[in-house]
C-alpha positions as protocol buffer text, in pm:
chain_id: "A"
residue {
  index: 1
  type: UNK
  ca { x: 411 y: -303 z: 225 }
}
residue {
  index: 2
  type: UNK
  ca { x: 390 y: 59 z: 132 }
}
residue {
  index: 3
  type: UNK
  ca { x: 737 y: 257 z: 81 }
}
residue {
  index: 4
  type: UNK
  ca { x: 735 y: 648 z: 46 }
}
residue {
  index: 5
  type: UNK
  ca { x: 1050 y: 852 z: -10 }
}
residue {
  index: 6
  type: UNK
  ca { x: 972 y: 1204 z: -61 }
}
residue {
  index: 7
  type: UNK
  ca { x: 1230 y: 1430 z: -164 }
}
residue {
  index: 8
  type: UNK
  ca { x: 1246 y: 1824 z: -320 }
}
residue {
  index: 9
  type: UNK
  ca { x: 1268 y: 1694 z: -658 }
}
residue {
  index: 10
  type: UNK
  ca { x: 1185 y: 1380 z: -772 }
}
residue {
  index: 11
  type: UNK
  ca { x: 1329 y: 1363 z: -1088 }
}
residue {
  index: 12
  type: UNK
  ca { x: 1682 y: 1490 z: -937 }
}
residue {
  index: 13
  type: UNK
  ca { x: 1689 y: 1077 z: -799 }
}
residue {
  index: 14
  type: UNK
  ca { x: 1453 y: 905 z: -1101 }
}
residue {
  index: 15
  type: UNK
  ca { x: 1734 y: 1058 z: -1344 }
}
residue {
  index: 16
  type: UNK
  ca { x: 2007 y: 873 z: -1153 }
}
residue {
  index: 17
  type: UNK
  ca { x: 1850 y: 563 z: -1039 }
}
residue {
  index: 18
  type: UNK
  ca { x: 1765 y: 269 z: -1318 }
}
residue {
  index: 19
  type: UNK
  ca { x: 1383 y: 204 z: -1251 }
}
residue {
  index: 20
  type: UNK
  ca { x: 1079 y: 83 z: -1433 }
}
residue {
  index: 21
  type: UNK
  ca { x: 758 y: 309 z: -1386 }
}
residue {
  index: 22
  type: UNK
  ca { x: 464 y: 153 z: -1188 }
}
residue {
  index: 23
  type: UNK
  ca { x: 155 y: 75 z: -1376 }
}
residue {
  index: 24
  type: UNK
  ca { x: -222 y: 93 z: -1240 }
}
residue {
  index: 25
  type: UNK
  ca { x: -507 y: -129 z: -1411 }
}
residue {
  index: 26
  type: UNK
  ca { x: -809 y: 143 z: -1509 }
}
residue {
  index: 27
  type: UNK
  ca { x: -1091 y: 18 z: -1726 }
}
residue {
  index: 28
  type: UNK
  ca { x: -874 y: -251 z: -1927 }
}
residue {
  index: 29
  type: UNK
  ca { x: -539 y: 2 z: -1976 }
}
residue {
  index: 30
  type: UNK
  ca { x: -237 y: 34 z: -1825 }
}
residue {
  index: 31
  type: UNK
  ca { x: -214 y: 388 z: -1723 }
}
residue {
  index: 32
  type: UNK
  ca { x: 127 y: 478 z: -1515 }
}
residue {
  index: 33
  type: UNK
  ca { x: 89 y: 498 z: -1122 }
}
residue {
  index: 34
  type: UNK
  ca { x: 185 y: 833 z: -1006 }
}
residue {
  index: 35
  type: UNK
  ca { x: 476 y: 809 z: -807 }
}
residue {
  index: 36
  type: UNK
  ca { x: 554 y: 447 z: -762 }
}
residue {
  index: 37
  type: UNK
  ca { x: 898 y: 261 z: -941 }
}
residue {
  index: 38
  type: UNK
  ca { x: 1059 y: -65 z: -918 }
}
residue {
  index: 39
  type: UNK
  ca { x: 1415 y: -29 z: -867 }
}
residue {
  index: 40
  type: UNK
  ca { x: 1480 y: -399 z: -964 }
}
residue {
  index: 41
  type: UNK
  ca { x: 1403 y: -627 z: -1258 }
}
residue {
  index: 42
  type: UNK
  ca { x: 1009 y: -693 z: -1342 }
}
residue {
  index: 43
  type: UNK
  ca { x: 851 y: -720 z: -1672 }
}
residue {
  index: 44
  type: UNK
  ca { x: 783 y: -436 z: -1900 }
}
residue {
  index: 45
  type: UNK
  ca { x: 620 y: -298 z: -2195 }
}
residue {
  index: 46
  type: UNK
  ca { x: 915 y: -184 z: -2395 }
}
residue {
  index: 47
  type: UNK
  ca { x: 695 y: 91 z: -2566 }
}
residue {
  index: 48
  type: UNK
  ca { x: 564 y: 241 z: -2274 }
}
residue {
  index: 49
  type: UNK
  ca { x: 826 y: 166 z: -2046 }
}
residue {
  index: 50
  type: UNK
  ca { x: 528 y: 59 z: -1766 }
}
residue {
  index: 51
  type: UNK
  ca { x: 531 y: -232 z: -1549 }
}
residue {
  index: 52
  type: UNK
  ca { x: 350 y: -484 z: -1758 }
}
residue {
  index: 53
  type: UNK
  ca { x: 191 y: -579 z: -1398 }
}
residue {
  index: 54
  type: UNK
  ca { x: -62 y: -369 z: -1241 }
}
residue {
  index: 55
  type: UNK
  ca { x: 102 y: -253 z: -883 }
}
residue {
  index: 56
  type: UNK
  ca { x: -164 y: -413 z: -688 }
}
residue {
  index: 57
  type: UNK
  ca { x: -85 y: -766 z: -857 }
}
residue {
  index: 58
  type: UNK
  ca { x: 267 y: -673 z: -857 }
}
residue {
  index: 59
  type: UNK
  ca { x: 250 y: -665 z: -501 }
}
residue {
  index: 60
  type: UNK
  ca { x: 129 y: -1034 z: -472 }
}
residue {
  index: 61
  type: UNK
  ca { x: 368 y: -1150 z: -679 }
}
residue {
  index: 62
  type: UNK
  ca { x: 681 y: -1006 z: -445 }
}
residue {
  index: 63
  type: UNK
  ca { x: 769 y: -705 z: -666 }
}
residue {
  index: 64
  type: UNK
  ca { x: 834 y: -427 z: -421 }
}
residue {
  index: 65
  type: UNK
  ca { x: 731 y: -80 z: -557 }
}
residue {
  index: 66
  type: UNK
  ca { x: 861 y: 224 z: -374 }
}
residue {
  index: 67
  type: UNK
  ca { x: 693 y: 563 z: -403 }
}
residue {
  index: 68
  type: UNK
  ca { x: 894 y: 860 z: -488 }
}
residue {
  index: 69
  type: UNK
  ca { x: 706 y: 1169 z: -384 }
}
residue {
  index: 70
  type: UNK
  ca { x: 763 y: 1539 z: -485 }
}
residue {
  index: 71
  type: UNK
  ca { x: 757 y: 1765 z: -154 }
}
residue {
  index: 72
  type: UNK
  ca { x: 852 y: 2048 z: -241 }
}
residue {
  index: 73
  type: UNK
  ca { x: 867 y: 2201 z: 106 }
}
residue {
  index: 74
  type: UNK
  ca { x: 1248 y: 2078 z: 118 }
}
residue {
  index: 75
  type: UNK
  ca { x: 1306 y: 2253 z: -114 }
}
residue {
  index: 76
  type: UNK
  ca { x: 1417 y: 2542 z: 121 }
}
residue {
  index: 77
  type: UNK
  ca { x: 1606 y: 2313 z: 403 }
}
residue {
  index: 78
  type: UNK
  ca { x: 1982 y: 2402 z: 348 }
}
residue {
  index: 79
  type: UNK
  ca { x: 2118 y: 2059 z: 478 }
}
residue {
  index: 80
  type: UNK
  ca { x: 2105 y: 1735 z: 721 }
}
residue {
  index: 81
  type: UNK
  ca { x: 2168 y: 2015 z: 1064 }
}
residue {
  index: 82
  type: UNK
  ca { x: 1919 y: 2239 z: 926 }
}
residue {
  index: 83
  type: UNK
  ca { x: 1627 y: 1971 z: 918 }
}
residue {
  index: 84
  type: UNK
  ca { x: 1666 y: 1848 z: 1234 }
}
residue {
  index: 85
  type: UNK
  ca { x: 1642 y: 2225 z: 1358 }
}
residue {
  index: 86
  type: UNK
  ca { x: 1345 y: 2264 z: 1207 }
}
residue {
  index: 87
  type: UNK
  ca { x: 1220 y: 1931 z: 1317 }
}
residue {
  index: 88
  type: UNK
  ca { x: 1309 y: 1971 z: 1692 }
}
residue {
  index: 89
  type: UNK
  ca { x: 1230 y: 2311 z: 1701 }
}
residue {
  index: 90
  type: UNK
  ca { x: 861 y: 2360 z: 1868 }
}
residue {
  index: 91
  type: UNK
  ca { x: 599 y: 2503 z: 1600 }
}
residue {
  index: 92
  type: UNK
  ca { x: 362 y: 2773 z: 1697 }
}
residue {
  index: 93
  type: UNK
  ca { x: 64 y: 2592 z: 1735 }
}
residue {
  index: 94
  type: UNK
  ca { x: -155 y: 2908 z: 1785 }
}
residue {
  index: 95
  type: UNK
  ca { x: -107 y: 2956 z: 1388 }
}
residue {
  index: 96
  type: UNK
  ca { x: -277 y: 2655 z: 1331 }
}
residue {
  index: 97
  type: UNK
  ca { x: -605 y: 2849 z: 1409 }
}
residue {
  index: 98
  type: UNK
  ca { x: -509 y: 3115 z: 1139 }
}
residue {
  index: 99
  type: UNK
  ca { x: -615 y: 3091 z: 787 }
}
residue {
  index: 100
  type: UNK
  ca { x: -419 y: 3282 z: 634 }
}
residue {
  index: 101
  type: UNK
  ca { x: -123 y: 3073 z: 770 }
}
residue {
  index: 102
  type: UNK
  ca { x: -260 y: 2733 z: 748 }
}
residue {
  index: 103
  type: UNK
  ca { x: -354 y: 2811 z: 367 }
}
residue {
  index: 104
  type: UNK
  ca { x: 14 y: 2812 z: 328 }
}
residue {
  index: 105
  type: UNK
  ca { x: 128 y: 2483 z: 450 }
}
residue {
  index: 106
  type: UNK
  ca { x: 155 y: 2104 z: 292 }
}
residue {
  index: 107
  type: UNK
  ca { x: -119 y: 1879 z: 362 }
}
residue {
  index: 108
  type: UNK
  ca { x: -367 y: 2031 z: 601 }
}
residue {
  index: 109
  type: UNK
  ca { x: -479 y: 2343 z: 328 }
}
residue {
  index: 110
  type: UNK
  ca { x: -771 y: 2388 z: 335 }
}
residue {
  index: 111
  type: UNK
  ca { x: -870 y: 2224 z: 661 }
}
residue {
  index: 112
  type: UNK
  ca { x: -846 y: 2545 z: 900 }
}
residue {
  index: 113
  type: UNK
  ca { x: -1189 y: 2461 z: 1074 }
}
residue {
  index: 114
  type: UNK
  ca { x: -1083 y: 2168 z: 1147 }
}
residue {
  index: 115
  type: UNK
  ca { x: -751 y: 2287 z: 1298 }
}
residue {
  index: 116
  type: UNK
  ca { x: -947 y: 2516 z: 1493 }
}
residue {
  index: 117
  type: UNK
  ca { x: -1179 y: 2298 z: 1620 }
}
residue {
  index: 118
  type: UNK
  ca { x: -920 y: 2034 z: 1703 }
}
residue {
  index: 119
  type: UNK
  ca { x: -625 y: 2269 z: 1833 }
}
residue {
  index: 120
  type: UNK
  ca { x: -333 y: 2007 z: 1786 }
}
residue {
  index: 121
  type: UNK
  ca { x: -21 y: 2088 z: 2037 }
}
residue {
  index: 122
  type: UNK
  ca { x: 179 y: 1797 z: 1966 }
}
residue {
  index: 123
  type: UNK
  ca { x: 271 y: 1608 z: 1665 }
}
residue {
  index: 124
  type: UNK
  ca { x: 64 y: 1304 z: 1783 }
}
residue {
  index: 125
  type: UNK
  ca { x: -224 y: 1580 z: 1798 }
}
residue {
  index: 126
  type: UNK
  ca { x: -178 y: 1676 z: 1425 }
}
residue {
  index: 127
  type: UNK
  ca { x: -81 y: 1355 z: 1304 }
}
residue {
  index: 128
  type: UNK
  ca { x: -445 y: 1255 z: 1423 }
}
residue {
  index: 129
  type: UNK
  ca { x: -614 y: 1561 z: 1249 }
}
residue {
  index: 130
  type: UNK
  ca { x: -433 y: 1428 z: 943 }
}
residue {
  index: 131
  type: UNK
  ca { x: -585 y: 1088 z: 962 }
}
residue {
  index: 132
  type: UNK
  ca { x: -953 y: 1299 z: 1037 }
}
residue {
  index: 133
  type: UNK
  ca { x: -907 y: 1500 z: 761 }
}
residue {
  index: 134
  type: UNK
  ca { x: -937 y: 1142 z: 551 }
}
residue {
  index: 135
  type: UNK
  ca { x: -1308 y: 1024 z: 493 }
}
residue {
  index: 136
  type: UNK
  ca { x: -1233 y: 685 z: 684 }
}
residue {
  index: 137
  type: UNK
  ca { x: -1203 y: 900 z: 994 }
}
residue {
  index: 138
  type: UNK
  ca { x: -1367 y: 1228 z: 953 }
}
residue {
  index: 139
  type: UNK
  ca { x: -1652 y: 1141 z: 1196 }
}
residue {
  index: 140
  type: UNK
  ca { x: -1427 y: 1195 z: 1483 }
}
residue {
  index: 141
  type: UNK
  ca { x: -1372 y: 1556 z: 1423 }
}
residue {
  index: 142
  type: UNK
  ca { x: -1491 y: 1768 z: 1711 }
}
residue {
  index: 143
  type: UNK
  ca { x: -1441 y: 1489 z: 1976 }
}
residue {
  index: 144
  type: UNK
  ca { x: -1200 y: 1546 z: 2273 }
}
residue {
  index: 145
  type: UNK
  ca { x: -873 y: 1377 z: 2216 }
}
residue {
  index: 146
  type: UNK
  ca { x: -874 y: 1083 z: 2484 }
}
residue {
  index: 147
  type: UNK
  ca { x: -1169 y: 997 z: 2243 }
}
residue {
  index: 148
  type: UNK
  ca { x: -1007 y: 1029 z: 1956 }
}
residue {
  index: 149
  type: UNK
  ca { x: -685 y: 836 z: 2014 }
}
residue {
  index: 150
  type: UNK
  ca { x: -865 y: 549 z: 2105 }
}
residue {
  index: 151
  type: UNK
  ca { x: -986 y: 508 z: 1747 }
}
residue {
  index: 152
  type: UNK
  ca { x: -757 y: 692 z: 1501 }
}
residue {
  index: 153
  type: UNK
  ca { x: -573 y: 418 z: 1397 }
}
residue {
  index: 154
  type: UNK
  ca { x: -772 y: 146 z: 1389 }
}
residue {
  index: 155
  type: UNK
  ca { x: -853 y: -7 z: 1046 }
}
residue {
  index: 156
  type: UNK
  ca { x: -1213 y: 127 z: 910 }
}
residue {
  index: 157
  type: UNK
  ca { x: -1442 y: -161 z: 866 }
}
residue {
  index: 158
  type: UNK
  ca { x: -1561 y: -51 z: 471 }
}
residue {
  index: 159
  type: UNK
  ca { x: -1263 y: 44 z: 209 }
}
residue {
  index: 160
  type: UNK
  ca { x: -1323 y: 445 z: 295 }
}
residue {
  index: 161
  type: UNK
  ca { x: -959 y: 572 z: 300 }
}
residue {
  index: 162
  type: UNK
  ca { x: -795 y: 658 z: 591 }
}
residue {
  index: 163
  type: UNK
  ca { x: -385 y: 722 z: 721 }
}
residue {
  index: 164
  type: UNK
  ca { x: -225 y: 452 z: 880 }
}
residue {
  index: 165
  type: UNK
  ca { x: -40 y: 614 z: 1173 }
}
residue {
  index: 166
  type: UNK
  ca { x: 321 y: 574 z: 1017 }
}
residue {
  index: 167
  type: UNK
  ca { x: 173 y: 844 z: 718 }
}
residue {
  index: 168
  type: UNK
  ca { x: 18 y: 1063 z: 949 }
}
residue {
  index: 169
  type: UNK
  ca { x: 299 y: 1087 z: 1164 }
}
residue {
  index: 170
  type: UNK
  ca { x: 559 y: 1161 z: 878 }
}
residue {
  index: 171
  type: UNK
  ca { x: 320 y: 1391 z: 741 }
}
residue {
  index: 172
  type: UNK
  ca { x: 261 y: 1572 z: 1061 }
}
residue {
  index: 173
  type: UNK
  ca { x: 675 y: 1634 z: 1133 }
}
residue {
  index: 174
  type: UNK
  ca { x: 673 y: 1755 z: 697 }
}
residue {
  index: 175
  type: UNK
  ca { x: 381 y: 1996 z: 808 }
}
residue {
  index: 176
  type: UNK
  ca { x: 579 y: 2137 z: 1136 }
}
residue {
  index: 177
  type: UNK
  ca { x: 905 y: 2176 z: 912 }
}
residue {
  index: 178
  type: UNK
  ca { x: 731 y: 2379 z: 703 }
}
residue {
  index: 179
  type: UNK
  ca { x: 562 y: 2539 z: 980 }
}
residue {
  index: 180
  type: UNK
  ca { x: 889 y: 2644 z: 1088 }
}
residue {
  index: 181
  type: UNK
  ca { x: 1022 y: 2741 z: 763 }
}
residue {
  index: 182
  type: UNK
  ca { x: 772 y: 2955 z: 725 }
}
residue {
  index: 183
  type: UNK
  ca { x: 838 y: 3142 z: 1037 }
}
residue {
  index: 184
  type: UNK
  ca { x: 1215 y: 3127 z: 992 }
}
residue {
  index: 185
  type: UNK
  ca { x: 1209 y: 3322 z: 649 }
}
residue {
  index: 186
  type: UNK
  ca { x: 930 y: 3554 z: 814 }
}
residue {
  index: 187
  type: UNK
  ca { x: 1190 y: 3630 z: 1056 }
}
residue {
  index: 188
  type: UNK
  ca { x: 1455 y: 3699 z: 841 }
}
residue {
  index: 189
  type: UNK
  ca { x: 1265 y: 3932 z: 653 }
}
residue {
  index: 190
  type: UNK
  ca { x: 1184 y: 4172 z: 896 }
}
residue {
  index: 191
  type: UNK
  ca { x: 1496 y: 4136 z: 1090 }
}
């Protein structure tokens, strides 16, 4: 099972919550995972402070790591009311196929071709472009989308890594809040 929480600033929660820092097996060393924690007991190297258990094994063993991921986008949403404006509120999709906006936003930087070649209109639409964006599913770029949603979110057959469709589609609502955050200050500013 695979737990994200993403918030403006991490450290605001790690500072208040009593956790023990994930730990990821490379080349014989215990090096600390990037975002993941375990907010309950599991054994420890008291130097470190790591998880004496790489996450993977961890995981196997019923220790539940949750990931606690910096987005910094909230960062600029007031309050509760003000998220779900932005999140209900229907993006422009048209800037989608400008670089100079789509340079700005979380996650799909970077990837304006692709936006334009795709033209998503609905957050199932960019959730998919997401997932395409991924090498597990990049072969499906430039194919119409009755195509595409019949294989987005299957499984690949080899370990190339891919979204699973709960990522993509928290991802793609993070990208349209931002979207729209982006517009709202734009409008402020020359209002």
């Amino acid at each position: 099972m695979d737990i994200d929480l993403d918030f403006a600033d991490r450290s605001k929660i790690l500072d208040i919550v009593q956790h023990v820092p994930a730990s990821r097996l490379e080349d014989g060393v215990f090096k600390k995972h990037n975002t993941g924690v375990y907010c309950h007991n599991i054994p420890y190297n008291p130097i470190t402070g790591l998880s004496n258990i790489d996450y993977k094994t961890a995981e196997g063993r019923g220790y539940f790591k949750i990931d606690f991921l910096n987005v910094s986008v909230y960062r600029d949403v007031k309050d509760n009311q003000h998220l779900e404006q932005l999140m209900s509120t229907e993006p422009l999709w048209d800037l989608l196929e400008q670089d100079e906006f789509v340079n700005l936003l979380f996650h799909v930087s970077g990837h304006g071709s692709t936006l334009r070649q795709m033209k998503p209109r609905n957050i199932e639409q960019l959730a998919a472009v997401l997932a395409m964006i991924r090498p597990g599913k990049k072969h499906l770029i430039g194919q119409d989308w009755s195509s595409v949603m019949k294989e987005i979110w299957i499984k690949p057959t080899g370990d190339e890594y891919y979204f699973k469709k709960a990522h993509a589609i928290s991802y793609a609502m993070v990208v349209i809040v931002h979207m729209n955050l982006i517009c709202e200050s734009l409008s402020h500013e020359y209002s």
